[in-house]
VEXBASE-462265 format. One record per atom (N, C-alpha, C, O): residue number from 0; atom name; x, y, z negated. Coordinates in pm, 1 decimal, decimal comma, m for minus. Each point is the difference from the previous one (the first is absolute). Example, Ala and Ser with C-alpha at 12.3 -4.5 7.8 and 13.67 -1.06 7.14 Angstrom:
> num	atomo	east	north	up
> 0	N	1319,0	m569,0	m780,0
> 0	CA	m89,0	119,0	0,0
> 0	C	90,0	120,0	0,0
> 0	O	103,6	m1,9	m66,5
> 1	N	m138,6	106,9	138,5
> 1	CA	82,0	119,0	m6,0
> 1	C	m77,0	109,0	m73,0
> 1	O	50,9	110,8	m16,9
# end
This chain:
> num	atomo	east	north	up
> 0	N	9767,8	27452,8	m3379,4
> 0	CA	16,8	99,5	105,8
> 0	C	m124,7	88,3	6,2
> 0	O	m112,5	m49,3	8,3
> 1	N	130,9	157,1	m11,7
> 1	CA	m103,4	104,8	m2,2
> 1	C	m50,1	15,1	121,9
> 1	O	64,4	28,7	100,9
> 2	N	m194,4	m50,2	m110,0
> 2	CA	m92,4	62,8	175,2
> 2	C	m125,5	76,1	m33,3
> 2	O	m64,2	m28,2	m101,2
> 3	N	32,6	110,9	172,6
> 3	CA	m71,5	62,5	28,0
> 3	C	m42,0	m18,1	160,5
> 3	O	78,2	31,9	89,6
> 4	N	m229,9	m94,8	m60,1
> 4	CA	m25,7	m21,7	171,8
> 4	C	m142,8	57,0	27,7
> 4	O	m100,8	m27,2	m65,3
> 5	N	110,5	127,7	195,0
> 5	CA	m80,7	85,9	m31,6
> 5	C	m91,9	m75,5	109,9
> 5	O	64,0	m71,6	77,1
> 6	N	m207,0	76,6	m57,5
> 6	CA	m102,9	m68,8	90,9
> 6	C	m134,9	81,1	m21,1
> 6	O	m49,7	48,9	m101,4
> 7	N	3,1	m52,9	251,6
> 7	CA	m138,9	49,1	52,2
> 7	C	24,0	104,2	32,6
> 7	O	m70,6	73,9	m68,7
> 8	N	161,4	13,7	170,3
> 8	CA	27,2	92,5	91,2
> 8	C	m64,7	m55,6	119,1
> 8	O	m46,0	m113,2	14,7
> 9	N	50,0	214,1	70,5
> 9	CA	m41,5	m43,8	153,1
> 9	C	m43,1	151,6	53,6
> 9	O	24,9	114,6	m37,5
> 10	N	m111,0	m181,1	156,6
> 10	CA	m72,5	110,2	90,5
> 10	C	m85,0	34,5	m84,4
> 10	O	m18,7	m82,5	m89,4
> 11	N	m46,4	185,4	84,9
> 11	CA	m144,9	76,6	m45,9
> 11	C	m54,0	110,6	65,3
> 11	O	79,6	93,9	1,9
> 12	N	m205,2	m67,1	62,0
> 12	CA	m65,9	80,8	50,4
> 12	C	2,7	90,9	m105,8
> 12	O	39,0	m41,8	m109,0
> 13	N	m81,4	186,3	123,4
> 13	CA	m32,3	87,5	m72,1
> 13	C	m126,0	58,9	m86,5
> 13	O	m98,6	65,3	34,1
> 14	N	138,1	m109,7	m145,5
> 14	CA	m142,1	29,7	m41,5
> 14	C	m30,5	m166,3	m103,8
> 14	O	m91,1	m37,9	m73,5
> 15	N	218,8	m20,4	119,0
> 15	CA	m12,9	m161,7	m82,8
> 15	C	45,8	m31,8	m116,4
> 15	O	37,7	81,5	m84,2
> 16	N	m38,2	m210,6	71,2
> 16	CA	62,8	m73,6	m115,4
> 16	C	97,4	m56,1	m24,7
> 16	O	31,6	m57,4	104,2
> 17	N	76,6	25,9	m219,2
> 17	CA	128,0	m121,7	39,9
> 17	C	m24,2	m5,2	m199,3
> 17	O	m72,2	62,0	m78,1
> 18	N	189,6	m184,1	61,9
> 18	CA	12,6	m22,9	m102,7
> 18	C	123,6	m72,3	1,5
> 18	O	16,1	m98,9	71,6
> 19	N	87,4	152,8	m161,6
> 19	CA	115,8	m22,5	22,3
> 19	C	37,3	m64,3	m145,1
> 19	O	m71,2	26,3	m97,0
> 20	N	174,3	m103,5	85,9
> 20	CA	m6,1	m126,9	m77,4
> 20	C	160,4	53,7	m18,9
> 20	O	72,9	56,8	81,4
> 21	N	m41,2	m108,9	m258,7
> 21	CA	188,9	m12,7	20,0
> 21	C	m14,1	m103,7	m79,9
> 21	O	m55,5	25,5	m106,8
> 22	N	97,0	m163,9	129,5
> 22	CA	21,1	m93,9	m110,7
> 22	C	148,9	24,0	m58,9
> 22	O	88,4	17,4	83,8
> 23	N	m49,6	m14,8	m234,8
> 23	CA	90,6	23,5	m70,8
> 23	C	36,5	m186,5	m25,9
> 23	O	m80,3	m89,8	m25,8
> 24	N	233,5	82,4	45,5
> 24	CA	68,6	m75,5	m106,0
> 24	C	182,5	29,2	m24,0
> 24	O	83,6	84,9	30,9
> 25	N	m90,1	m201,8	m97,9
> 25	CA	144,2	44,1	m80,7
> 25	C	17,4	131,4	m125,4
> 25	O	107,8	54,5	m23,6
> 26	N	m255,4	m16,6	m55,6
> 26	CA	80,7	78,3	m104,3
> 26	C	m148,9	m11,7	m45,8
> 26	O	m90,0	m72,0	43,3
> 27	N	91,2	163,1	m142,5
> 27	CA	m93,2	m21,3	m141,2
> 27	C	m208,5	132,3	92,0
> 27	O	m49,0	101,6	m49,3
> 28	N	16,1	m156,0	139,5
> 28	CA	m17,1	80,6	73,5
> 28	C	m95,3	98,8	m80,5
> 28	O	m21,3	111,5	47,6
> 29	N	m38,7	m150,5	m172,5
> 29	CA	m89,5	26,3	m69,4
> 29	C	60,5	172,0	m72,6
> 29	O	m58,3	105,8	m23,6
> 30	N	169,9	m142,9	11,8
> 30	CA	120,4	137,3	m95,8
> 30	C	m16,9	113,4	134,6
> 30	O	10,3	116,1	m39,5
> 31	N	m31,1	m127,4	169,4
> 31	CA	40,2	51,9	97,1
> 31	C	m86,1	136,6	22,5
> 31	O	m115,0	m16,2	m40,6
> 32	N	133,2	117,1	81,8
> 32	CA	m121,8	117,2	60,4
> 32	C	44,2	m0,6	161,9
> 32	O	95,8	44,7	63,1
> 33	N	m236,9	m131,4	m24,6
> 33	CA	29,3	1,1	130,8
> 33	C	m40,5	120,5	90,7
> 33	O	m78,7	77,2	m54,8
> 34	N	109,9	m50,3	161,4
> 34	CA	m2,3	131,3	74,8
> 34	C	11,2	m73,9	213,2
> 34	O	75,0	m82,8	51,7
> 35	N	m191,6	169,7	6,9
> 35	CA	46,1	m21,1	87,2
> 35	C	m18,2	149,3	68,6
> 35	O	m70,3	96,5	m30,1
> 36	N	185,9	m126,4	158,6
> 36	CA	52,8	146,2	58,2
> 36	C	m6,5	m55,3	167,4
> 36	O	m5,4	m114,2	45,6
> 37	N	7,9	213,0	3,6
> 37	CA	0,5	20,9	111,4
> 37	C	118,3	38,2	109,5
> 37	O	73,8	83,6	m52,1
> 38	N	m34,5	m113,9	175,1
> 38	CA	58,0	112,9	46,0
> 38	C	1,7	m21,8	169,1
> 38	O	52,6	m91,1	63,8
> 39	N	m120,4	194,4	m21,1
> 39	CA	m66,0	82,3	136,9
> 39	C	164,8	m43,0	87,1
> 39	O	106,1	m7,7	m62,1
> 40	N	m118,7	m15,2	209,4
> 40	CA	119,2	2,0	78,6
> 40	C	49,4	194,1	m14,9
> 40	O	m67,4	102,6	9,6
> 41	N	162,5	m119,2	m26,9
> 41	CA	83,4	186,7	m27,1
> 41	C	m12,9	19,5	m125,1
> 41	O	41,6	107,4	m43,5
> 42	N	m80,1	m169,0	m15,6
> 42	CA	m81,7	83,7	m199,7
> 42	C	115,5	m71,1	m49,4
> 42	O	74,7	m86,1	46,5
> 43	N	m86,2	168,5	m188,8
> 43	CA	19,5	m80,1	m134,7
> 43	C	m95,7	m84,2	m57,3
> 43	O	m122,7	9,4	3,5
> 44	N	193,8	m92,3	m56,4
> 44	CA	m104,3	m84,6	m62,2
> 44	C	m64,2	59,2	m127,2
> 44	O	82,8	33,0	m84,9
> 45	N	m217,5	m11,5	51,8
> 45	CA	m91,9	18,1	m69,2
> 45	C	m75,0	m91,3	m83,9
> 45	O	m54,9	m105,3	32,5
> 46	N	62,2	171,0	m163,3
> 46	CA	m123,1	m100,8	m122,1
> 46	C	m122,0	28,5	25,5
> 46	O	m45,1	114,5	m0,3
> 47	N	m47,7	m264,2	35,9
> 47	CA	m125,5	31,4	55,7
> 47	C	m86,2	5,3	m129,1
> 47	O	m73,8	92,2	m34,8
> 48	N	101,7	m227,8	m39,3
> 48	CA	m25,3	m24,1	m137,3
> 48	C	52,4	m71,6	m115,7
> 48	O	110,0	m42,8	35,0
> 49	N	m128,3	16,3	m127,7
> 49	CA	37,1	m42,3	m130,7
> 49	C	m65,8	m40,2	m120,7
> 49	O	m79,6	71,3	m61,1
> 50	N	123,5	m217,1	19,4
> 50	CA	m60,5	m69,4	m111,8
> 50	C	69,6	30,7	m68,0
> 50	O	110,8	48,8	22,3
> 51	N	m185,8	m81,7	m168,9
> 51	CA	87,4	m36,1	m128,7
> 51	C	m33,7	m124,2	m15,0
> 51	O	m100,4	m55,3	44,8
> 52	N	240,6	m19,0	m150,4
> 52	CA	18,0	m119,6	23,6
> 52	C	m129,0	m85,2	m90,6
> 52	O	9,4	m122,3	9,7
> 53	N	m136,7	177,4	m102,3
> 53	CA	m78,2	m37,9	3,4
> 53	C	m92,7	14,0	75,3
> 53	O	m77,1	m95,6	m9,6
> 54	N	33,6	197,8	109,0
> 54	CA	m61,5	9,0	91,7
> 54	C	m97,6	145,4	m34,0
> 54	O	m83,3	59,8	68,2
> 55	N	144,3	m34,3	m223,4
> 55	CA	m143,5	90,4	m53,3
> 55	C	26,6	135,3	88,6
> 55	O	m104,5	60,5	24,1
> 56	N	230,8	2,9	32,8
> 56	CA	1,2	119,3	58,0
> 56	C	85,0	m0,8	165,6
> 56	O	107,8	m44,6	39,4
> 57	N	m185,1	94,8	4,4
> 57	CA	14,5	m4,5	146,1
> 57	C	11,9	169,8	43,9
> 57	O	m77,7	81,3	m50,1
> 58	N	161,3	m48,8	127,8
> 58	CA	39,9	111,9	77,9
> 58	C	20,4	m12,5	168,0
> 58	O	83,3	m74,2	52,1
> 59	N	m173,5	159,2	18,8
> 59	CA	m4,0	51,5	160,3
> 59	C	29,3	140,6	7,9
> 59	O	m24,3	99,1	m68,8
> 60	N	100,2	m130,4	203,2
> 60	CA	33,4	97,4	81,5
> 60	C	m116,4	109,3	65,9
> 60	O	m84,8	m56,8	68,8
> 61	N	75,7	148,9	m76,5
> 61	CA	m122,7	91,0	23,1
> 61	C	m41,7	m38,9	153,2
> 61	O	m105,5	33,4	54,0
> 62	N	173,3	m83,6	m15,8
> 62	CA	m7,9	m45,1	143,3
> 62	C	m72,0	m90,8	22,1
> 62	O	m42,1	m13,9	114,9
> 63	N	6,8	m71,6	m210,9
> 63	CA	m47,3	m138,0	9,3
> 63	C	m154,0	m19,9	m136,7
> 63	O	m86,5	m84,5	m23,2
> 64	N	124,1	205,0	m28,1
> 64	CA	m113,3	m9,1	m154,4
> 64	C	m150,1	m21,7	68,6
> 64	O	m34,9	70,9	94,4
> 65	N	m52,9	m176,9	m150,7
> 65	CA	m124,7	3,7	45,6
> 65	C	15,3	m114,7	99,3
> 65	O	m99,4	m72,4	5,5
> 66	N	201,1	38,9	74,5
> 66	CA	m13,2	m66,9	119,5
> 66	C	76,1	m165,9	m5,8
> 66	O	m37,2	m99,1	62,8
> 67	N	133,2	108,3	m142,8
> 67	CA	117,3	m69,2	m83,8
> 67	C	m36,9	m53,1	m112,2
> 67	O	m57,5	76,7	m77,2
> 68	N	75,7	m207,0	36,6
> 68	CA	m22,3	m72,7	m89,8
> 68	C	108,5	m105,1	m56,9
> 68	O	m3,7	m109,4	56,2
> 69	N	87,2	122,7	m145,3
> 69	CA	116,5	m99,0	m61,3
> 69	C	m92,8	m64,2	m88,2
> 69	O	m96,9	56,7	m50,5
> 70	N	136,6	m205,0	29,1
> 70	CA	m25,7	m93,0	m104,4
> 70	C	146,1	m78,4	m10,3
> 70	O	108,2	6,4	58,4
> 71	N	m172,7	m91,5	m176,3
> 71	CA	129,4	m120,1	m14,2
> 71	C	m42,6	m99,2	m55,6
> 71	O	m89,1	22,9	m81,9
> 72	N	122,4	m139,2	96,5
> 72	CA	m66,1	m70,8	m90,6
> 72	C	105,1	m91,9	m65,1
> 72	O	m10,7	m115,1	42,2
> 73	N	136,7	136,6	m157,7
> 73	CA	43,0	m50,1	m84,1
> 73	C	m17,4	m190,7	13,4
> 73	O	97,9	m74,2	m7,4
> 74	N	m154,8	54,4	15,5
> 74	CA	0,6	m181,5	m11,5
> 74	C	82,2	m46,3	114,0
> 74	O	95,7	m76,3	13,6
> 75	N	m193,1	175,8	89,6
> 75	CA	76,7	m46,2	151,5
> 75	C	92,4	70,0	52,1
> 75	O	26,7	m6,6	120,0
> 76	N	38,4	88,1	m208,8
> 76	CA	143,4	96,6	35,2
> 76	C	m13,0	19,4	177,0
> 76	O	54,3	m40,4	102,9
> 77	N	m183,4	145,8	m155,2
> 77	CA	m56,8	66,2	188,7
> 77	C	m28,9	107,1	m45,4
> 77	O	m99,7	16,3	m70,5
> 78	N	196,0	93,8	108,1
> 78	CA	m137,0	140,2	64,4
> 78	C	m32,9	5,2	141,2
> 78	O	39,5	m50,4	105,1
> 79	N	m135,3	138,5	m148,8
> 79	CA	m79,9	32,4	129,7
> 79	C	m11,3	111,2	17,1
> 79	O	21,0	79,5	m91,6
> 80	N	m53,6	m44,9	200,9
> 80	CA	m61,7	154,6	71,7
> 80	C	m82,8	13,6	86,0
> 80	O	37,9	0,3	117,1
> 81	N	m191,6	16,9	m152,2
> 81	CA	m105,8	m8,0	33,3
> 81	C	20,2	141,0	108,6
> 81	O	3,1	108,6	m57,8
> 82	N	9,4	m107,7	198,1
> 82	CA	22,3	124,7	88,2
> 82	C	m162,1	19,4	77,0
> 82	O	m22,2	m61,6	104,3
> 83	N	m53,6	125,3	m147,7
> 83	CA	m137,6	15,4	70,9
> 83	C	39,9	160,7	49,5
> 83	O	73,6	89,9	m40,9
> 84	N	m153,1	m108,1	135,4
> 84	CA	m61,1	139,3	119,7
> 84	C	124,3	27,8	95,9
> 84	O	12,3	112,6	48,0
> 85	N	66,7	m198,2	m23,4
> 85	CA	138,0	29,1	53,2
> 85	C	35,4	137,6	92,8
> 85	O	m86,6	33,6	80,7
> 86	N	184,6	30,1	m87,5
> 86	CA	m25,6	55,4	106,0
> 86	C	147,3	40,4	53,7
> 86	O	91,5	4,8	m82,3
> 87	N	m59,9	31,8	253,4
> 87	CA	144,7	20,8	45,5
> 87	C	142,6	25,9	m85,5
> 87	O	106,1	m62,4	m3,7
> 88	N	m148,1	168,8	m54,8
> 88	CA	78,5	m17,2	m86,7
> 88	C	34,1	m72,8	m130,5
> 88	O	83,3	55,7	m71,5
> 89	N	m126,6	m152,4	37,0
> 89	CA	m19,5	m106,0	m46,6
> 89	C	96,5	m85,3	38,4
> 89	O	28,3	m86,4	m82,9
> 90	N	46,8	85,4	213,3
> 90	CA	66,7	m87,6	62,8
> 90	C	169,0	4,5	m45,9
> 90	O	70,4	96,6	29,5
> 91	N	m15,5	m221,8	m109,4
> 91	CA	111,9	2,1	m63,1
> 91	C	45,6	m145,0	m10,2
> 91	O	m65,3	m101,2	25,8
> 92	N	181,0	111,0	m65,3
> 92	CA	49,1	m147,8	m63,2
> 92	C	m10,5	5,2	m139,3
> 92	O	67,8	75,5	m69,7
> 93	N	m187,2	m187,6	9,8
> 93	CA	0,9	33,3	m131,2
> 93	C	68,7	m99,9	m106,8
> 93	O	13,6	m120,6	20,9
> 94	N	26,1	184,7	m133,5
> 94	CA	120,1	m48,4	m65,4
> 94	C	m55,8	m35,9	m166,0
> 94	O	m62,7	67,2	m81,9
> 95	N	113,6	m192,2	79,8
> 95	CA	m59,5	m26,4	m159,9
> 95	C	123,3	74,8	m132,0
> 95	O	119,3	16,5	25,8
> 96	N	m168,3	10,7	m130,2
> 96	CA	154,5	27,8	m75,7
> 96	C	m59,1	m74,4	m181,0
> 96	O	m113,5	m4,0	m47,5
> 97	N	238,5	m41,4	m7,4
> 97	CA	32,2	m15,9	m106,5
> 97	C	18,3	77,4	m109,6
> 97	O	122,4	m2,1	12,9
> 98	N	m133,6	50,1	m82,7
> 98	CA	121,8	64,7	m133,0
> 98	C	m71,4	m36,6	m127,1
> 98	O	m112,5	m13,4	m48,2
> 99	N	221,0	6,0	25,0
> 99	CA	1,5	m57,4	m188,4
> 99	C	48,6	123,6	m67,0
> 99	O	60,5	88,3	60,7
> 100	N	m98,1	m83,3	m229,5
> 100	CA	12,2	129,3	m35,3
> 100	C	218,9	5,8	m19,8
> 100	O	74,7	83,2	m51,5
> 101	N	m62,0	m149,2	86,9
> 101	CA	140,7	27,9	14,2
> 101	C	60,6	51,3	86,5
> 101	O	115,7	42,1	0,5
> 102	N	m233,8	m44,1	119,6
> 102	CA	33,6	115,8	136,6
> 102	C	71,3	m152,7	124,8
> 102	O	54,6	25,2	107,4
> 103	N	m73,8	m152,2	m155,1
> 103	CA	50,5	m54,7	79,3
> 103	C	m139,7	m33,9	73,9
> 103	O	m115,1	m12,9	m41,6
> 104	N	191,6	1,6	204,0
> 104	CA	m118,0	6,8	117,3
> 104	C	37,8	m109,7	100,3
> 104	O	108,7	m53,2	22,2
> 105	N	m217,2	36,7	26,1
> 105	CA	11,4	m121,7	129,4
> 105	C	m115,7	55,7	83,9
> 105	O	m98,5	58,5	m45,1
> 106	N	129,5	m90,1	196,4
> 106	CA	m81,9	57,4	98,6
> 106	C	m45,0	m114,4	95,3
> 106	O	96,6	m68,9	33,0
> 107	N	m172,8	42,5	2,1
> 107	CA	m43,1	m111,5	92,1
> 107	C	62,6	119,2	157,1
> 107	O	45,9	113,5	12,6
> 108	N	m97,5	m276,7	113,1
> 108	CA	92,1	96,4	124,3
> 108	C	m117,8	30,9	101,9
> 108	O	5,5	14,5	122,1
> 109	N	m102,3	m9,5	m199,9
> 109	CA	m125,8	109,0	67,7
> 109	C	m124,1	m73,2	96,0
> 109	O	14,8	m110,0	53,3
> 110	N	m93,8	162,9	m46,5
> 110	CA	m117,0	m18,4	103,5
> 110	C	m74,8	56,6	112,2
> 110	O	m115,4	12,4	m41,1
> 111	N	123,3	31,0	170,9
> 111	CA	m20,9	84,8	69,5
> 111	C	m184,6	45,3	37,7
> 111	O	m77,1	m48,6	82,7
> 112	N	58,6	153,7	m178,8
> 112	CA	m164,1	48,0	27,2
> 112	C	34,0	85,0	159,2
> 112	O	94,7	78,0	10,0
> 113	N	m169,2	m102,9	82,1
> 113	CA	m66,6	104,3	108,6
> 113	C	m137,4	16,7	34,5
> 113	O	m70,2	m85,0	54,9
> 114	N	35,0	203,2	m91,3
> 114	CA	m131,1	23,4	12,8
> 114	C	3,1	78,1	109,5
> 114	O	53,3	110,7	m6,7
> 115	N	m105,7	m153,5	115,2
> 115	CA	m70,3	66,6	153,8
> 115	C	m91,5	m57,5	79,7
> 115	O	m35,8	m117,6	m7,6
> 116	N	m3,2	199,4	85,2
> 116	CA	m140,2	m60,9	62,9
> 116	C	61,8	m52,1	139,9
> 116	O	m72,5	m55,2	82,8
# end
């Protein structure tokens, strides 16, 4: 059974830190380009960032470049998202994603960041 479970959301003052966790199981997690996205109460959901499934190339959202940090670490079928300098708008339910180069995807069922003072 495929999961994706997303952890380390919460409260955050502005101007802070979080680190958000997706442990992967049920598929080959290593083949995978993981991606995590966002989405604001009223919004669409948005790509914040993106691995490749060795880890060598990573892509951010201009929104987040400089401030945003994805890793993964393959053994322990975990990415991460290092979120420093937080700020209001920052505040979303954030969403882990899957895809394999076959375009097949799996989504974990999210983590709630709020950043306010």
């Amino acid at each position: 059974q495929v999961q994706l479970v997303e952890s380390g959301g919460g409260l955050v003052q502005p101007g802070g830190s979080l680190r958000l966790s997706c442990a992967a199981s049920g598929f080959t997690f290593s083949r995978y380009t993981m991606s995590w996205y966002r989405q604001a109460s009223g919004k669409e959901r948005e790509l914040v960032a993106s691995i490749s499934n060795t880890g060598g190339t990573t892509n951010y959202a201009d929104s987040v470049k400089g401030r945003f940090t994805i890793s993964r670490d393959n053994a322990e079928k975990t990415v991460y998202l290092q979120a420093n300098t937080l700020k209001p708008e920052d505040t979303a339910v954030y969403y882990c994603k899957a895809v394999s180069v076959y375009n097949q995807d799996y989504w974990g069922q999210g983590t709630q960041v709020t950043v306010s003072s």
